[in-house]
C-alpha positions in Angstrom: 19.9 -0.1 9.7 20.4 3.5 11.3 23.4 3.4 12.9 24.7 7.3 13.0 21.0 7.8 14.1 21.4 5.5 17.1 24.7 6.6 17.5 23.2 10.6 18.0 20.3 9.0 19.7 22.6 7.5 22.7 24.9 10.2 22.7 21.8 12.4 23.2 20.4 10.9 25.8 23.4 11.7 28.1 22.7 15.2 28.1 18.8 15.4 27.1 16.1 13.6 28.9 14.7 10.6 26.9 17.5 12.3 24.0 14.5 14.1 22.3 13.2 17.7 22.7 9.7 16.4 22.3 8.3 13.3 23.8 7.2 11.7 21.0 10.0 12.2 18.3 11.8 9.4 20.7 9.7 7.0 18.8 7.9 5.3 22.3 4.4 4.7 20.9 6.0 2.6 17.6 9.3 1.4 19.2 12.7 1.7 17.4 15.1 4.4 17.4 14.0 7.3 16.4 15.4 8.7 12.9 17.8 11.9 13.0 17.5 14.5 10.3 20.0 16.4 8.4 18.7 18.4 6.0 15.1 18.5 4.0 14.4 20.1 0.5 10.3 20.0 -1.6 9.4 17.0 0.3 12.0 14.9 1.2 13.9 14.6 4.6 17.0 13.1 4.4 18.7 11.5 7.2 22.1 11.5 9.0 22.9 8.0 7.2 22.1 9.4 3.8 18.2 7.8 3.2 15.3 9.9 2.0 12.0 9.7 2.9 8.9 11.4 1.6 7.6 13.8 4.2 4.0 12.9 5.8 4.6 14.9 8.5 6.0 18.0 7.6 7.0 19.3 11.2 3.5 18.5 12.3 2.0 20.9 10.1 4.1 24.0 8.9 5.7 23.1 6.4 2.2 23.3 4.0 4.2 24.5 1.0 7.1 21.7 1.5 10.6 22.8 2.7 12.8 24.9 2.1 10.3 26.9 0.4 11.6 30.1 -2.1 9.5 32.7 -1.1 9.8 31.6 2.6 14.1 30.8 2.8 14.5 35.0 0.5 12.7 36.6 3.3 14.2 35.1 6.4 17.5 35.5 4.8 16.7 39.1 3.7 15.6 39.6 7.5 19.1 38.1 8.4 20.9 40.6 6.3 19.0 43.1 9.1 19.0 41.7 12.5 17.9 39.1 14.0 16.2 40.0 17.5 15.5 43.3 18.7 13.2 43.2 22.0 11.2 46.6 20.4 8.3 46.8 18.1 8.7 46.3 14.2 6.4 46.8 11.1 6.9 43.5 10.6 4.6 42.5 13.7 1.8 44.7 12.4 1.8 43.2 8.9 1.6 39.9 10.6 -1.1 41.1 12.4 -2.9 42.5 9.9 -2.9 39.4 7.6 -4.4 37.0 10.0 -7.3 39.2 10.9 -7.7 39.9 7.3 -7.5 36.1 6.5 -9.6 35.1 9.7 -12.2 38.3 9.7 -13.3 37.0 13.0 -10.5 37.9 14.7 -10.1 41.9 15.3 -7.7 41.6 17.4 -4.1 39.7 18.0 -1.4 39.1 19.5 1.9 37.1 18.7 3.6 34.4 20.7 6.4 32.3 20.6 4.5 28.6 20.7 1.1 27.1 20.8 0.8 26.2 24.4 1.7 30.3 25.1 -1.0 31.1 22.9 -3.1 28.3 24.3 -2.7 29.6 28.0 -2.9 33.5 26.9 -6.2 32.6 25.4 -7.3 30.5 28.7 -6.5 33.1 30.8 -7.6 36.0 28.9 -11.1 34.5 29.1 -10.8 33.8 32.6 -10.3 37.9 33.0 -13.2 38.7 30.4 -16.0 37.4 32.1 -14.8 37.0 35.8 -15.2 33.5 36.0 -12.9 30.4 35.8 -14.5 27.3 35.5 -13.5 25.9 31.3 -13.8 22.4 29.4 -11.6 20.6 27.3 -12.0 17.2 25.9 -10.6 14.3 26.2 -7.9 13.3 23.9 -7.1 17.4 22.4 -4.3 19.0 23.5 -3.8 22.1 23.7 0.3 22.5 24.7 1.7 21.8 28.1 0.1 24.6 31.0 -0.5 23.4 33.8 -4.1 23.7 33.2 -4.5 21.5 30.2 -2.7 18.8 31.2 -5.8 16.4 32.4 -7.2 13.0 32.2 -10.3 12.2 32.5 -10.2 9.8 35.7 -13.1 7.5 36.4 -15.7 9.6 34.6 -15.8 12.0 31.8 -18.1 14.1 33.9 -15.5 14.3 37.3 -13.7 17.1 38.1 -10.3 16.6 35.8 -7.4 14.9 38.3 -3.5 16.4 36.8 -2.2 13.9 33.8 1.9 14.7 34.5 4.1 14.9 37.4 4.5 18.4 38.6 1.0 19.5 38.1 -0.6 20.3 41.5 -4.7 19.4 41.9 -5.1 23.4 42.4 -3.8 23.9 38.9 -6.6 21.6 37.1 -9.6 22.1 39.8 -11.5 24.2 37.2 -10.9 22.0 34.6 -13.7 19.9 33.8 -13.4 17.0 30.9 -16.0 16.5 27.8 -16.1 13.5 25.3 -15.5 14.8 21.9 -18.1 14.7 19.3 -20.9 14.5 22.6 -22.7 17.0 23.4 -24.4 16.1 26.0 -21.0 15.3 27.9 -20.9 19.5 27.1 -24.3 20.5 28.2 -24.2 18.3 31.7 -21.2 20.3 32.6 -23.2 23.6 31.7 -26.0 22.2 33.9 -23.9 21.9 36.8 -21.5 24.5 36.3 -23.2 27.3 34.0 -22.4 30.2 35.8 -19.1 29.8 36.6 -17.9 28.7 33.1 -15.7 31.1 31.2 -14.7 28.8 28.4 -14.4 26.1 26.3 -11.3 24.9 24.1 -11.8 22.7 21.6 -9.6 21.6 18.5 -12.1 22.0 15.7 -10.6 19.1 14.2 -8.8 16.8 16.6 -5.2 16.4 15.6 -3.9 14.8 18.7 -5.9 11.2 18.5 -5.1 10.7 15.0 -7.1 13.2 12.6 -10.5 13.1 14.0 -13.5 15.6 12.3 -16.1 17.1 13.9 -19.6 15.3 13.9 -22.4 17.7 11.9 -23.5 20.1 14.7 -21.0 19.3 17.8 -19.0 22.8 17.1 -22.6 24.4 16.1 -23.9 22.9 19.6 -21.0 24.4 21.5 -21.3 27.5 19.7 -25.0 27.6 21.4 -24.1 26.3 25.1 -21.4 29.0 25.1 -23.8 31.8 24.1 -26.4 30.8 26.5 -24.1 31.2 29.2 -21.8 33.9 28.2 -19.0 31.7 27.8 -16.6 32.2 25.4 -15.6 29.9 22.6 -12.4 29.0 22.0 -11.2 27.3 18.9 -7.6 26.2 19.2 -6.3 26.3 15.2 -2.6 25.5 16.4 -2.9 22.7 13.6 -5.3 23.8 11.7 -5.4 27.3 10.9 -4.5 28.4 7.4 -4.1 24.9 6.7 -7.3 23.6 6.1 -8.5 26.9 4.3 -7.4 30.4 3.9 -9.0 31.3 7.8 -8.9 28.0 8.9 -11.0 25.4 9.8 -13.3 27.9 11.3 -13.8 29.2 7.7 -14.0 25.4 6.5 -16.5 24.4 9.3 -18.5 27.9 9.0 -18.2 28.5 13.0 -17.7 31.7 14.3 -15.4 31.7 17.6 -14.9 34.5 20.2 -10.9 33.4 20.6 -8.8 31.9 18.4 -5.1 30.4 18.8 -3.0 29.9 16.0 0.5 28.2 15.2 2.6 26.0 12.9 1.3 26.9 9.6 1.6 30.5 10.8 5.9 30.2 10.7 6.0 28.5 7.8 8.3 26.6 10.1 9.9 29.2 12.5 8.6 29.5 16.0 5.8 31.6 15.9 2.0 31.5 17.2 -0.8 33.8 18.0 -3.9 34.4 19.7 -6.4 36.6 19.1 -10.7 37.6 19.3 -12.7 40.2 19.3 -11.8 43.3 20.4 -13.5 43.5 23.5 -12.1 40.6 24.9 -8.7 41.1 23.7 -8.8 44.8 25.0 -8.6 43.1 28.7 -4.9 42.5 28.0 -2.0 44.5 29.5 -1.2 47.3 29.0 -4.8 48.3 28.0 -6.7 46.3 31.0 -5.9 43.6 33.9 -5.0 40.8 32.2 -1.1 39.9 31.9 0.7 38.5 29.0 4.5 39.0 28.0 6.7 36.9 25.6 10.6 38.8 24.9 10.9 37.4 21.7 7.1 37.3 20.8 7.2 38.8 17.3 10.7 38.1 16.6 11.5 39.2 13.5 13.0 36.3 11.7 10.0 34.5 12.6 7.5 37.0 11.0 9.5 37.6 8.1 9.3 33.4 7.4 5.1 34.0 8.7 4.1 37.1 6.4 5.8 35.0 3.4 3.9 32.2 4.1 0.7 33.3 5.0 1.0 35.7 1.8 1.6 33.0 -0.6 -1.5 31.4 0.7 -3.9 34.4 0.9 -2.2 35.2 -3.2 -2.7 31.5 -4.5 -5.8 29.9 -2.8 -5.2 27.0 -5.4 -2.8 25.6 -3.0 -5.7 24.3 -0.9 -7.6 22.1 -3.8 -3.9 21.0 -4.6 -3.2 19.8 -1.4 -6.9 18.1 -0.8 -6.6 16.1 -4.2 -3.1 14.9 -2.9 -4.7 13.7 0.4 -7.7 12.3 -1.6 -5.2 10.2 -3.4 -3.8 9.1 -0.2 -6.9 8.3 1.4 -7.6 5.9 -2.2 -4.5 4.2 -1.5 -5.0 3.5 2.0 -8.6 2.0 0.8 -7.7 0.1 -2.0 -4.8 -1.5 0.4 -7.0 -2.1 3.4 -10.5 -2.6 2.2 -10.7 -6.5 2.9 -9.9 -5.0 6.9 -11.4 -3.8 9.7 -10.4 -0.2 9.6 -11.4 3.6 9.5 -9.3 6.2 7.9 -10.7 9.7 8.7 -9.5 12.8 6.6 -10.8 16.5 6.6 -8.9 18.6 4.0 -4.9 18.2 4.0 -5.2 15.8 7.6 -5.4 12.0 7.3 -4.9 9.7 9.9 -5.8 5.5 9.6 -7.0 3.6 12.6 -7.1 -0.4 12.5 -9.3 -2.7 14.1 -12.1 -0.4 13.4 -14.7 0.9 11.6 -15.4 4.5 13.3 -13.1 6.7 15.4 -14.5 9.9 16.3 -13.4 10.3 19.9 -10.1 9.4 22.1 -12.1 6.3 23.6 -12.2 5.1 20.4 -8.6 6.3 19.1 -7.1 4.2 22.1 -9.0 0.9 21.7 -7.9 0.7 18.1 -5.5 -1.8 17.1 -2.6 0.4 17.5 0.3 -2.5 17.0 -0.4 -2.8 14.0 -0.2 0.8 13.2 3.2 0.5 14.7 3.9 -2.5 12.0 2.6 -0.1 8.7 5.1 3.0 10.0 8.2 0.6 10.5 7.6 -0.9 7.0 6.5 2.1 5.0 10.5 4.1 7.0 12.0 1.2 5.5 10.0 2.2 1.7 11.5 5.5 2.0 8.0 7.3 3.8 7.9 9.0 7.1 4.3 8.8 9.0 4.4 10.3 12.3 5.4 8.1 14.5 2.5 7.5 16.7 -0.9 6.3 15.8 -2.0 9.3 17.6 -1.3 11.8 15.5 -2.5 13.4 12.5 -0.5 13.5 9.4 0.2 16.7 7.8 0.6 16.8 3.8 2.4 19.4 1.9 1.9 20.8 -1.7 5.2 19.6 -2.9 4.2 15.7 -2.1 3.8 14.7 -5.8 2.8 11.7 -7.6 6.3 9.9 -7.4 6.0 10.5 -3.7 2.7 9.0 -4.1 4.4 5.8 -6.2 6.5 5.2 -3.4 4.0 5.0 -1.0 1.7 2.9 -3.7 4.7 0.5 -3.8 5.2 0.5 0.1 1.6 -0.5 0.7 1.8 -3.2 -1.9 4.6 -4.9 0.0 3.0 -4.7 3.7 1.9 -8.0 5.2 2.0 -6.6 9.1 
């Protein structure tokens, strides 16, 4: 049905590993082969053999105002008419700066990276250096990029000391991290018990993204926000996903938390490779060249990248409507998925612009959960809704990601697709 998509898709696995730059684009979790892109305009992708589809994923995230934005493509190509990379500071970086602390007032401080899991392990190891400890937990099921660090399973027990979850990681590298359920806080506080004083951190997606879109229960980020006073840890929200997506400062603004670091991505580029991490000042003062702590990225900053960031993130801050726009379109979603599936076993979870449906159950609220849904039948809704014209992301654990430009033809072809799956 694809064929100059499985032609690419065997010629590129000669010469790339699995013929994918990213695990899951190789389409593992549903099966298939995985779809090969050609161009993308409002929110349509259109593939190498000529079909459209209506965009649920929008490059995991960025593309919040829909592609090939106006605003967005003027100001890269402006940037272009300039130079593309020049390895020295530009004003650029400082008004980039300046917008995510004035959008996120709980940052005072930031620095720019090239990708989430660089601001992800900048932000680790930054705390690490602020409070002279090393001890930090993550939960089970977020992900927070590929450091060596972060890359854990649980093992036998969610309170055991994390064992590596890829080849290549040694023990040494994950022996400080320790593994929480999500949504538990008491899987938080016995850690804390054991572990209180040498604990510089915890990470935590605010809103899991990474087991399908899974909210926080009403006072699990409040409770961490606690524990990590009490012992002088320091709170880390990871907003790869969410920030400037779910509000104007993120799903710290939406949750009303207050974190002490804060990573940023995705939404940040309005598609380019860009993140960030930043906190207050006193922590973020422990980075080189002002204190002991090293970070260094050559292109961090580059300036095609923040020209396509301050565009985006200025269209936001300038037209906060965009937010109820993109909520009522996921609302309308979230309808349709009920009105299809309400004679089923199933829980669809949504906070703001993140959806995600889960079969063969009625609550998912933590990765146990996510994996002992019914996920082949998941597998069975995205096969039949590519061939309606829709793209889902192509694994049941993952969030999907709706844009302002999604409108309600988009939503009549997804009405239609729904209306025609048996599974």
């Amino acid at each position: 049905m694809y064929p100059q998509s499985k032609l690419l898709f065997e010629r590129s696995k000669r010469i790339i590993p699995g013929g994918v730059n990213s695990p899951v684009r190789a389409f593992g979790s549903v099966g298939g082969t995985p779809i090969f892109i050609k161009s993308a305009k409002g929110s349509r992708l259109v593939d190498v053999d000529g079909r459209e589809y209506v965009d649920f994923i929008n490059s995991w995230g960025p593309m919040i105002l829909g592609h090939q934005f106006d605003p967005v493509i003027e100001a890269v190509q402006d940037q272009l008419s300039t130079g593309v990379s020049y390895g020295c500071p530009t004003e650029a970086e400082n008004t980039m700066a300046s917008l995510i602390t004035e959008m996120a007032p709980w940052v005072d401080k930031v620095r720019l990276t090239s990708s989430g899991t660089e601001a992800c392990m900048s932000a680790l190891r930054v705390a690490r250096g602020y409070t002279g400890k090393n001890k930090f937990i993550k939960f089970a099921g977020n992900y927070h990029g590929h450091a060596d660090p972060f890359l854990v399973k649980a093992g036998s027990g969610l309170l055991t000391f994390a064992v590596p979850g890829s080849a290549g990681v040694p023990e040494g590298a994950t022996q400080d991290t320790l593994i929480a359920e999500y949504n538990n806080l008491e899987s938080v506080a016995s850690h804390f018990e054991r572990e209180g004083d040498k604990m510089a951190a915890i990470i935590v997606e605010p809103v899991a993204g990474n087991m399908g879109c899974i909210p926080p229960k009403e006072g699990f980020l409040e409770g961490l926000r606690a524990l990590c006073d009490q012992h002088g840890a320091v709170l880390i929200l990871d907003e790869v996903m969410t920030g400037f997506r779910l509000a104007p400062g993120g799903a710290a603004e939406r949750l009303g938390i207050q974190p002490d670091m804060v990573t940023f991505g995705k939404v940040i580029g309005g598609g380019m490779p860009v993140a960030a991490f930043g906190g207050k000042a006193e922590i973020m003062n422990v980075l080189a060249p002002n204190g002991p702590v090293y970070q260094a990225g050559t292109l961090s900053g580059n300036p095609i990248s923040t020209a396509s960031g301050i565009a985006t993130l200025s269209y936001l801050k300038t037209h906060p409507e965009v937010y109820e726009e993109i909520n009522a379109t996921t609302a309308k979603i979230e309808g349709l998925l009920q009105d299809r599936f309400r004679s089923e076993e199933v829980a669809i979870n949504r906070l703001g612009s993140m959806i995600s449906i889960h079969f063969g159950t009625y609550g998912v609220a933590n990765y146990t959960d996510a994996t002992n849904a019914q996920n082949d039948r998941f597998n069975a809704l995205f096969h039949h809704l590519l061939k309606a014209g829709i793209y889902l992301p192509p694994s049941a654990f993952e969030s999907w990601f709706i844009s302002r430009a999604i409108n309600d033809e988009d939503l009549g072809l997804l009405a239609v697709g729904l209306k025609s799956f048996e599974g």
